[in-house]
VMD Tcl script that draws the C-alpha trace (Angstrom):
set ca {
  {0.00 0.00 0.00}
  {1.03 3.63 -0.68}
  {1.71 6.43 1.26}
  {-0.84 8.38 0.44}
  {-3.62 5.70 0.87}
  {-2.14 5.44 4.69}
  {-3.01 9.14 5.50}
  {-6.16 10.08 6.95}
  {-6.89 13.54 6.03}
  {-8.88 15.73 8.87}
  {-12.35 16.38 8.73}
  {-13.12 20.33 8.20}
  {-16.17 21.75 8.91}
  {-16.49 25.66 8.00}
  {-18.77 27.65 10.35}
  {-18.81 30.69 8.26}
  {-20.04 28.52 5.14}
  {-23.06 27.12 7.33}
  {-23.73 30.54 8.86}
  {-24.52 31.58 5.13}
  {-26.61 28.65 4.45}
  {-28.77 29.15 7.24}
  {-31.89 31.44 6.58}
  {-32.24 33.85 9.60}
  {-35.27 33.06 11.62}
  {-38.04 35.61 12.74}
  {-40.02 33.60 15.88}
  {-37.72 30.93 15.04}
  {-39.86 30.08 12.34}
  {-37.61 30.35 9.35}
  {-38.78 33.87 6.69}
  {-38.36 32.05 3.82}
  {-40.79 29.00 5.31}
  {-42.98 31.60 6.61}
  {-43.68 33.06 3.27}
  {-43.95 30.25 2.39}
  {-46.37 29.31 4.52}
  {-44.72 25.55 5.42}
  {-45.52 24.39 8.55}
  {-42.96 22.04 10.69}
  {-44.84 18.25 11.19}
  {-45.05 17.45 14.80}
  {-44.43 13.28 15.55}
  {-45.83 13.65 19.33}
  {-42.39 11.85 20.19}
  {-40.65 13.04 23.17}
  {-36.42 12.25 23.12}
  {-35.64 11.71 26.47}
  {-34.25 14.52 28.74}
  {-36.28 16.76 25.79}
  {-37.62 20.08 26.80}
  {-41.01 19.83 25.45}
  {-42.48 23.66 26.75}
  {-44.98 25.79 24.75}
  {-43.93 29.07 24.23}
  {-46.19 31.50 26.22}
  {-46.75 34.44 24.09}
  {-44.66 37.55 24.31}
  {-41.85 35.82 25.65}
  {-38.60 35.20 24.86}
  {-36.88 31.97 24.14}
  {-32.94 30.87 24.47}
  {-32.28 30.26 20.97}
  {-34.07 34.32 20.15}
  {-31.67 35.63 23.02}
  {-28.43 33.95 21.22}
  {-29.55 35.26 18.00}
  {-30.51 38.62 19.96}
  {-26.54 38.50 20.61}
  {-25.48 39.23 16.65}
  {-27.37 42.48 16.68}
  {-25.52 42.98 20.22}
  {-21.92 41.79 19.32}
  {-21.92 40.08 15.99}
  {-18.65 41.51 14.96}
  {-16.47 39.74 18.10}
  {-14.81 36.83 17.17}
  {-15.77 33.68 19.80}
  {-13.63 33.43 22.24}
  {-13.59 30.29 24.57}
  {-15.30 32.37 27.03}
  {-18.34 32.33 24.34}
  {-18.11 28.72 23.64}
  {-18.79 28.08 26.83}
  {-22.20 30.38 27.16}
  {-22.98 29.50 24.05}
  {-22.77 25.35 25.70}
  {-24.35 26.59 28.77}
  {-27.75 27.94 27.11}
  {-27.72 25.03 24.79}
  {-27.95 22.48 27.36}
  {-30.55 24.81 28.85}
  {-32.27 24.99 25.89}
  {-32.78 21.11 25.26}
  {-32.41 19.95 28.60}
  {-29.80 17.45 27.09}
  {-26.21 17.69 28.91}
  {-23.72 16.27 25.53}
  {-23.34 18.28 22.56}
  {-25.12 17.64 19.71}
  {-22.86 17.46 16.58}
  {-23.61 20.39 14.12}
  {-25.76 21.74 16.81}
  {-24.83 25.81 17.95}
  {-22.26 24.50 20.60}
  {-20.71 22.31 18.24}
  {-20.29 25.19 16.31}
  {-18.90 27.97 18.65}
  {-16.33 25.63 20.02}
  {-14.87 25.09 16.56}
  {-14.92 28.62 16.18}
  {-12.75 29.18 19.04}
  {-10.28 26.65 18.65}
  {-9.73 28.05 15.28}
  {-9.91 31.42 16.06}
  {-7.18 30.70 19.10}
  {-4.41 29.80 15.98}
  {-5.53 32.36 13.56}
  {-3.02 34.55 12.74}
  {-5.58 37.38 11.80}
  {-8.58 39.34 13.30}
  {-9.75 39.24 9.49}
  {-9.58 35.01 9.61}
  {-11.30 35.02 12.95}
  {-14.83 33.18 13.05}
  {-17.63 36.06 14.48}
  {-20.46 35.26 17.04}
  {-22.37 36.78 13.63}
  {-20.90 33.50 12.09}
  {-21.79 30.95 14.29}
  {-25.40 32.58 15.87}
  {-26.99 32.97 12.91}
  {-30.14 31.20 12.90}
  {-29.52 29.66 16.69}
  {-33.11 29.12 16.81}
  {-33.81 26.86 13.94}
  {-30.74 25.02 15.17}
  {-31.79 23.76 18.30}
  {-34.08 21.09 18.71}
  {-36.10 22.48 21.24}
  {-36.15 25.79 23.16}
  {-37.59 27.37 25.81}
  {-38.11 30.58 27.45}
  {-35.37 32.19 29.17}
  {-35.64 32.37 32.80}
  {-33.45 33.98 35.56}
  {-31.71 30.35 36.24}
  {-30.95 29.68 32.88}
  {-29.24 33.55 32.56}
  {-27.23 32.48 36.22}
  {-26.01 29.25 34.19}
  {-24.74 31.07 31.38}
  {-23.22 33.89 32.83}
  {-21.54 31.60 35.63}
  {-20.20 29.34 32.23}
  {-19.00 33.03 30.49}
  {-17.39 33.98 33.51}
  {-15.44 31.09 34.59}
  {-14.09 30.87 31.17}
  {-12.65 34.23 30.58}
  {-8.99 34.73 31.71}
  {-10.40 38.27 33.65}
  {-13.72 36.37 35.21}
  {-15.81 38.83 33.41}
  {-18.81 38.70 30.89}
  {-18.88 40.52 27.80}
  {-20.98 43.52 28.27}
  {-23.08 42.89 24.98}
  {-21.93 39.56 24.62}
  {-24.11 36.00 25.05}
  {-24.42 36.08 28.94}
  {-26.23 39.39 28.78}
  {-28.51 38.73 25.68}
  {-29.48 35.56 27.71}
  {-30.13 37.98 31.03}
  {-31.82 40.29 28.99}
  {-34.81 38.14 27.77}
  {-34.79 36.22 31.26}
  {-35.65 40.16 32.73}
  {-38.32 40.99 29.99}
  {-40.15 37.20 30.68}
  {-40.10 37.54 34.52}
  {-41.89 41.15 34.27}
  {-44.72 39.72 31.98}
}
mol new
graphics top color blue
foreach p $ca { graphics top sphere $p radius 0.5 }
foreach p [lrange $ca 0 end-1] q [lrange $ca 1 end] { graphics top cylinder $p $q radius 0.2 }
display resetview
């Protein structure tokens, strides 16, 4: 056998590529579908550990507050600091405590691995890149509550070299929609 069949060459997966393909989500119904008018088929299947809530009206839900974070701080590149929020509300999210491959955690760790060896702010990965369309890409959701914005700051914090959050960042998108669904 050659050489060359020996190798294994690594698997690549580009965030910023996926980010594009992802239509941005209003409601996290998807615009295009809503034009469209498609509607999503229920099974009535429950995974378990699923979060299975209805969305009360008016408030917001974890996925909306990650993609409330790209209006907020699109431009910063993910940081491990944001990984780790970005895990934190995930598993809040769906209730489910591993990763799911492809999934938005997935994603922002990726991101800041390879934004840790870039060699350029202009290779960097953005939260813009990887939040895109968080809503469509979780399973399930739920509304944000004042827990679920302790979990993910705690995860922000204890992952930045300075114990701080980033002021705009996914911690306080997350704490923002918690404090607009307690007052309703």
């Amino acid at each position: 056998m050659s050489q060359e069949k020996l190798e294994k060459k690594p698997i690549t997966y580009d965030v910023k590529e996926e980010a594009k393909k992802t239509p941005a989500t209003e409601g996290g119904i998807a615009t295009d579908d809503k034009e469209k008018g498609v509607v999503a088929e229920s099974t009535g299947v429950q995974d378990e550990g699923e979060v299975n809530q209805k969305k009360p009206e008016g408030t917001i839900t974890i996925g909306e507050a990650l993609e409330a974070a790209v209006l907020t701080a699109g431009n910063k590149p993910v940081e491990w600091s944001d990984a780790a929020a970005i895990q934190a509300a995930e598993v809040r999210a769906t209730g489910k405590t591993n990763i799911m491959p492809g999934g938005v955690a997935a994603s922002a760790q990726s991101a800041a691995t390879l934004n840790a060896r870039a060699n350029s702010e202009d290779d960097k990965t953005t939260l813009a890149d990887v939040l895109t369309g968080a809503s469509s890409k979780l399973p399930s959701d739920k509304p944000a509550t004042r827990k679920d914005a302790e979990g993910v700051t705690g995860a922000e914090m204890r992952n930045d070299p300075h114990l701080t959050t980033y002021p705009t960042g996914v911690a306080a998108s997350v704490a923002a929609a918690a404090r607009i669904n307690q007052a309703k």
